[in-house]
N, C-alpha and C positions, 0 to 999 in steps of 0.2 A: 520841418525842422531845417530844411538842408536849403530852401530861401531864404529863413532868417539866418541862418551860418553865412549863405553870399551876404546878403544886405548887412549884417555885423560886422563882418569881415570888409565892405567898400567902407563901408560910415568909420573905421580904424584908419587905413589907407588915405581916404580925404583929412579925417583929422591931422593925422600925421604928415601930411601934404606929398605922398608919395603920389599918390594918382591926383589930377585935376579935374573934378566933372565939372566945371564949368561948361564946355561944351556939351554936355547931355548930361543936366543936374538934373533931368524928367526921370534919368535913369532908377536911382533913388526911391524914388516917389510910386514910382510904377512900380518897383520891388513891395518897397513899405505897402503899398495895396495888396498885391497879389501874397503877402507875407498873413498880414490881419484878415485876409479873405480866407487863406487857405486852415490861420488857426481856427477862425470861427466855425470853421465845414468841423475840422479833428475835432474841436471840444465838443458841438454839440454829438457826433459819430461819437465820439468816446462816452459821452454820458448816455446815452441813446444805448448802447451796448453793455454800460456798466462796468466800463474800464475807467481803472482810476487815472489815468494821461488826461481826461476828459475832465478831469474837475482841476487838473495841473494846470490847466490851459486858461480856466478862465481869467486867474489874476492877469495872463497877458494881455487878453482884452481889454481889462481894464488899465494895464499899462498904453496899452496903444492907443485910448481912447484920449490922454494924455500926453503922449511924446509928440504930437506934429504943434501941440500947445507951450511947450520949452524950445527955446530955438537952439537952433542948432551949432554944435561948437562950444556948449556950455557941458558944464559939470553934470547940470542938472538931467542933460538929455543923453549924455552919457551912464549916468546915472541907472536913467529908467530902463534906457536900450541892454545894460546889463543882469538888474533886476527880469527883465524877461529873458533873459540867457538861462538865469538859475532856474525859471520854474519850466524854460524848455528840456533844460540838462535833468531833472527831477523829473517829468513826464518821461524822459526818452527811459534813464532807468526803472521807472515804475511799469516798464512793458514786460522785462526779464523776472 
């Protein structure tokens, strides 16, 4: 969760043009990887175990199967990027 919080939090910052990654727009990319790697490990761990975060997670996969396919800077990929906010923030409290 606390990757996708960095990566949602730069993708805000570039939008709104206070940071420029133009010079390390890999930066990103490498995030959005290590972000969709680390939820695919928690959902299957979580349904593996029998926690419900585990079955919270899968809509994001199919979110992220999705977002590098909207470009970026659009509605639409802000859109998705926030749709996986909600079922992160619903995972994190379905722990308690």
């Amino acid at each position: 969760m606390s990757l996708f919080a960095a990566n949602f939090l730069l993708g805000i910052l570039v939008q709104f043009r206070v940071v420029d990654t133009k010079p390390f727009r890999w930066l990103h990319h490498a995030l959005f990887f290590a972000v969709a790697a680390s939820a695919g490990t928690a959902a299957a761990w979580g349904i593996w175990n029998g926690e419900p975060y585990g079955w919270l997670l899968l809509p994001v996969l199919v979110l992220y199967y999705f977002l590098p396919k909207v470009r970026a800077g659009t509605v639409g990929h802000a859109a998705l990027a926030s749709f996986a906010l909600i079922f992160y923030a619903a995972g994190f409290v379905s722990t308690f």
